[in-house]
C-alpha positions in Angstrom: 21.3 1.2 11.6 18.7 2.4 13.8 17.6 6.6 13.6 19.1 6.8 16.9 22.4 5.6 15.6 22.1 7.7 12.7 21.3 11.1 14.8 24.1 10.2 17.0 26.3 9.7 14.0 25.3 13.2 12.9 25.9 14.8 16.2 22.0 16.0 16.8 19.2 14.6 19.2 16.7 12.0 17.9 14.3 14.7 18.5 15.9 16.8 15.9 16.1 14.1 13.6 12.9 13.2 13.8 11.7 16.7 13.0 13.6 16.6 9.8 12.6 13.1 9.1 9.9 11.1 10.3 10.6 7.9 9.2 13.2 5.8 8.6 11.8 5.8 4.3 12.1 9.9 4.6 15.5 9.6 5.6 16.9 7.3 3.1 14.9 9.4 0.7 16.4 12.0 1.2 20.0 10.7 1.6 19.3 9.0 -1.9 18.2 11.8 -3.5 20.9 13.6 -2.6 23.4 11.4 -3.7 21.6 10.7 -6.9 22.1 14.6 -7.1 25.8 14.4 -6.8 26.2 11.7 -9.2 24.2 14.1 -11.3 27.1 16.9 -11.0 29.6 14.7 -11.1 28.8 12.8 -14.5 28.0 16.3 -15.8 31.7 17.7 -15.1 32.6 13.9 -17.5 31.4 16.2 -21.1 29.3 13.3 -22.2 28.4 15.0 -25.0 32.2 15.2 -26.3 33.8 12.8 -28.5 33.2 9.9 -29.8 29.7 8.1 -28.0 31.8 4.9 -27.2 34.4 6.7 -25.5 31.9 8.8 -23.6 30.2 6.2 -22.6 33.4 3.9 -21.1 33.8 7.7 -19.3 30.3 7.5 -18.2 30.6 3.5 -16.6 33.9 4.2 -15.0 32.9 7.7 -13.8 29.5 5.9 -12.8 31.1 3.4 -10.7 33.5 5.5 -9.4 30.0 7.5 -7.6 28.5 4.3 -6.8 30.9 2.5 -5.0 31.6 6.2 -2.5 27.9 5.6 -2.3 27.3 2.0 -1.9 25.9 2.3 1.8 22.9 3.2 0.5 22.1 0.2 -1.7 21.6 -2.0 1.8 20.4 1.2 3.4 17.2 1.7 0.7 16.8 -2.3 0.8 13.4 -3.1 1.9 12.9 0.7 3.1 12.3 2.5 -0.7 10.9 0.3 -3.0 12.5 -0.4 -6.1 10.5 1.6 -8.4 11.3 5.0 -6.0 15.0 4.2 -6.1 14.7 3.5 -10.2 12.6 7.1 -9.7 15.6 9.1 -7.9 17.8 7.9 -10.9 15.8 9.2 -13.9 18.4 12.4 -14.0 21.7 10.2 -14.4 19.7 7.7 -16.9 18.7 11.0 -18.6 22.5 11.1 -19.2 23.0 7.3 -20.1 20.0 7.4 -22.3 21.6 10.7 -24.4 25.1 8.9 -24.9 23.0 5.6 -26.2 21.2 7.8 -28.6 24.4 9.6 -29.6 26.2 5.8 -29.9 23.3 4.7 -32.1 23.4 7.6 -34.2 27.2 6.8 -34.7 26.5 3.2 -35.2 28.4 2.0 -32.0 25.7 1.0 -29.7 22.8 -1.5 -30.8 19.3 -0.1 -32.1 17.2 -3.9 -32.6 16.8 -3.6 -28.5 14.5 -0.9 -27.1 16.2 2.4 -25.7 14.9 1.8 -22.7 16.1 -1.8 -22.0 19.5 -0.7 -23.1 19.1 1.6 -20.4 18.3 -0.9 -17.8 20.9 -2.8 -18.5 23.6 -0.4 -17.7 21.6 0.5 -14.3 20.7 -3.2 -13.2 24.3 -4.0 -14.6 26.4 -0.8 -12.3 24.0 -2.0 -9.0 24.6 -6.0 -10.0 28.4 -4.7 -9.6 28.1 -3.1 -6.6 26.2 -5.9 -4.9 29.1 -8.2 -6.1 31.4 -6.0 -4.8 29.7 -5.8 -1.7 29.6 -9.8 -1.4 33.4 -9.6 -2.1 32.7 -11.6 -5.7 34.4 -9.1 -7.3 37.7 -7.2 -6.4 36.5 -3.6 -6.2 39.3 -2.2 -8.3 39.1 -4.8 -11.2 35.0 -3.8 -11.1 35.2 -0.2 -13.4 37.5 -2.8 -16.2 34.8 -5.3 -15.9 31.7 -3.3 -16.1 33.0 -1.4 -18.8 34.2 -4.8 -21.0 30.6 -6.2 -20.1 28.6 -3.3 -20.9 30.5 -2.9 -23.8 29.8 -6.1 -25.2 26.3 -5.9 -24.7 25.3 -2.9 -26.1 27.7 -2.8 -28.7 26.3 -3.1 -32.8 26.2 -6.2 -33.5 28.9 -6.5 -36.6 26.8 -6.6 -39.9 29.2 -9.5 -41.6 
């Protein structure tokens, strides 16, 4: 979608929107971080910290998924426009989020600790974009996605048993 689309969309001149944003990348920036912001609120209004970590955390995917797929525009919007480290950097707030219900999960012996913390983490946010993509493509049914990201995710960040 071209800026002019977009400031015709949002009932202003493409003079005004160019004052606000000069590019194209400022845009989407902003329209990420914004969203990243709501997804913030959102998944804060979930009480992550409450009950069990595994519960939490099948509250956190679905919840997650749930804010993703209102949002999914913005996948093909940032594509090739905010490189992927920027998009990983609007996220750091909600992985703040994922990273404190792993820890919590480990601590209860739920969620694995022989994988670093931080790959764990990646995993649930390559995982929940995977699933939107897939979505998107029409490879998955968009209502049977929040069962099946939870299932997977489940799986592989789960303890492995110690028999």
């Amino acid at each position: 979608m071209s800026l002019t689309a977009v400031a015709s969309a949002a009932g202003v001149s493409r003079v005004t929107l160019y004052a606000h944003f000069p590019s194209r990348e400022a845009l989407v920036d902003a329209v990420l971080d914004h969203s990243v912001g709501e997804a913030d609120a959102a998944l804060q209004a979930q009480g992550l910290d409450e009950g069990p970590a595994d519960e939490a955390f099948s509250r956190l995917v679905r919840s997650g998924w749930r804010i993703l797929e209102r949002h999914a525009f913005l996948l093909a919007a940032s594509e090739g426009v905010i490189t992927p480290a920027r998009r990983r950097a609007h996220h750091e707030r909600v992985l703040a989020r994922v990273e404190r219900v792993l820890v919590r999960g480990q601590a209860e012996g739920v969620f694995r600790t022989d994988l670093p913390l931080a790959w764990l983490v990646t995993t649930f946010y390559s995982l929940l974009h995977a699933a939107g993509a897939e979505a998107d493509a029409r490879h998955l049914k968009v209502k049977e996605v929040p069962d099946i990201l939870d299932r997977t995710l489940s799986a592989v960040l789960r303890a492995p048993d110690p028999s």
